[in-house]
C-alpha positions as CSV (number, residue, x, y, z in Angstrom):
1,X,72.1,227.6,64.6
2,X,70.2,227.7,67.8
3,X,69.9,227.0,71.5
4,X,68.0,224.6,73.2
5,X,67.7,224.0,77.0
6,X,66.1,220.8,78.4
7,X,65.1,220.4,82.0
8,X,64.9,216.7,82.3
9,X,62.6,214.5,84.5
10,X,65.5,213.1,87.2
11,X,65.2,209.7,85.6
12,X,68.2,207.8,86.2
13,X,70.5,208.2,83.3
14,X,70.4,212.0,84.0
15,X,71.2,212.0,87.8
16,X,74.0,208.9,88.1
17,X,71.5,206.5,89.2
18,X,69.7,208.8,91.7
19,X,73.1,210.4,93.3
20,X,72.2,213.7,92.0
21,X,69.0,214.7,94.1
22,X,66.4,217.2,92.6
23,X,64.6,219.3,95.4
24,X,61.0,219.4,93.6
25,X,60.4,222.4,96.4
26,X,61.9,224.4,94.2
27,X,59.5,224.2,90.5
28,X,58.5,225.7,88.8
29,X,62.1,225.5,87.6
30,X,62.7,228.7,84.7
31,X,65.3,229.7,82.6
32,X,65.4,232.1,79.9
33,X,67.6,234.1,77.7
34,X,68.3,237.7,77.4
35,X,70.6,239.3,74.8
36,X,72.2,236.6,73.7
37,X,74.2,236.5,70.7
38,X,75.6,233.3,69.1
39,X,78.1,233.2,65.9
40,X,79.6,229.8,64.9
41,X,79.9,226.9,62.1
42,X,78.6,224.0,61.7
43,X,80.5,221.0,62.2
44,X,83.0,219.9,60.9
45,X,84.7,223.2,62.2
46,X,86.1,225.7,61.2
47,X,87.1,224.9,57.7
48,X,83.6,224.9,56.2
49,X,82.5,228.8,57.1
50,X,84.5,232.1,56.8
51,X,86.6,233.3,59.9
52,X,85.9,236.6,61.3
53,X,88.7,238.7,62.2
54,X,86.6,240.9,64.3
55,X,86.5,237.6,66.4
56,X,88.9,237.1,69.1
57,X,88.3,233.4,69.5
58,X,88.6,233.0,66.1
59,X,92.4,234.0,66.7
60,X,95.6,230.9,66.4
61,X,95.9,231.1,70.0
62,X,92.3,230.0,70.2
63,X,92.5,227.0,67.7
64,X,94.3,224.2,69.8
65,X,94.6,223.0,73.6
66,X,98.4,223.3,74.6
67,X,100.0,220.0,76.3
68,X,99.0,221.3,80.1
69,X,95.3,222.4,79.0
70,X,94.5,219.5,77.5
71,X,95.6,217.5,80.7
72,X,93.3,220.1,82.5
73,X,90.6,219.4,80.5
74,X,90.8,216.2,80.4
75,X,91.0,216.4,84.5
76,X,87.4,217.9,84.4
77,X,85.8,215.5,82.5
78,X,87.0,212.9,84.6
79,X,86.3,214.9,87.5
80,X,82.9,216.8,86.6
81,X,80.9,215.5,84.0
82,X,78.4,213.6,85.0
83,X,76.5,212.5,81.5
84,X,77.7,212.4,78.0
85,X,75.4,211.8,75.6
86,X,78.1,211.3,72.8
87,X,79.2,208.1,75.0
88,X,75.4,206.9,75.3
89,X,74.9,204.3,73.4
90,X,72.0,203.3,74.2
91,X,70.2,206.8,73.1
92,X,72.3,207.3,70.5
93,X,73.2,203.7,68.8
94,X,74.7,206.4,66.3
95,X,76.7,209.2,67.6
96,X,75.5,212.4,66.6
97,X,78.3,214.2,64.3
98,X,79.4,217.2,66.6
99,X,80.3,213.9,68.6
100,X,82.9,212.4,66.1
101,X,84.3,215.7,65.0
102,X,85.7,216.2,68.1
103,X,86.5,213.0,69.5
């Protein structure tokens, strides 16, 4: 498992057609980690690796939305997101499969 950061070049897929300015004033843009720790499984979920019980989030209250957060979440995708590469079809004619698991 790993993390990868992208910066991306503005084009128009990545900033809804140009809505989302980028102030170029501002490069060199950085980022970097420090002391990052990262535990998880690989997809399908959960029932492929061993749980943890050291883990909090591994926890039953941790494993499903309820009724209301599920309405909330699905308020901030509608509300927020502004690019979903699992719904691109165009890059990916094939969706990738942490995009089906969880769809």
């Amino acid at each position: 498992m790993g993390v990868y950061s992208t910066l991306w070049e503005a084009d128009d897929w990545a900033t809804r057609g140009g809505l989302e300015k980028i102030d170029w004033s501002k490069a060199p843009f950085l980022a970097y980690y420090r002391d990052f720790d990262i535990e998880g499984c690989g997809v399908p979920g959960p029932a492929n690796c061993a749980a943890n019980r050291a883990n909090w989030w591994e926890g039953t209250a941790y494993q499903a939305l309820t009724a209301l957060e599920y309405r909330r979440y699905k308020w901030v995708r509608m509300n927020h997101m502004i690019y979903d590469y699992c719904t691109d079809k165009s890059r990916n004619p094939v969706p990738p499969p942490e995009c089906v698991a969880g769809y």
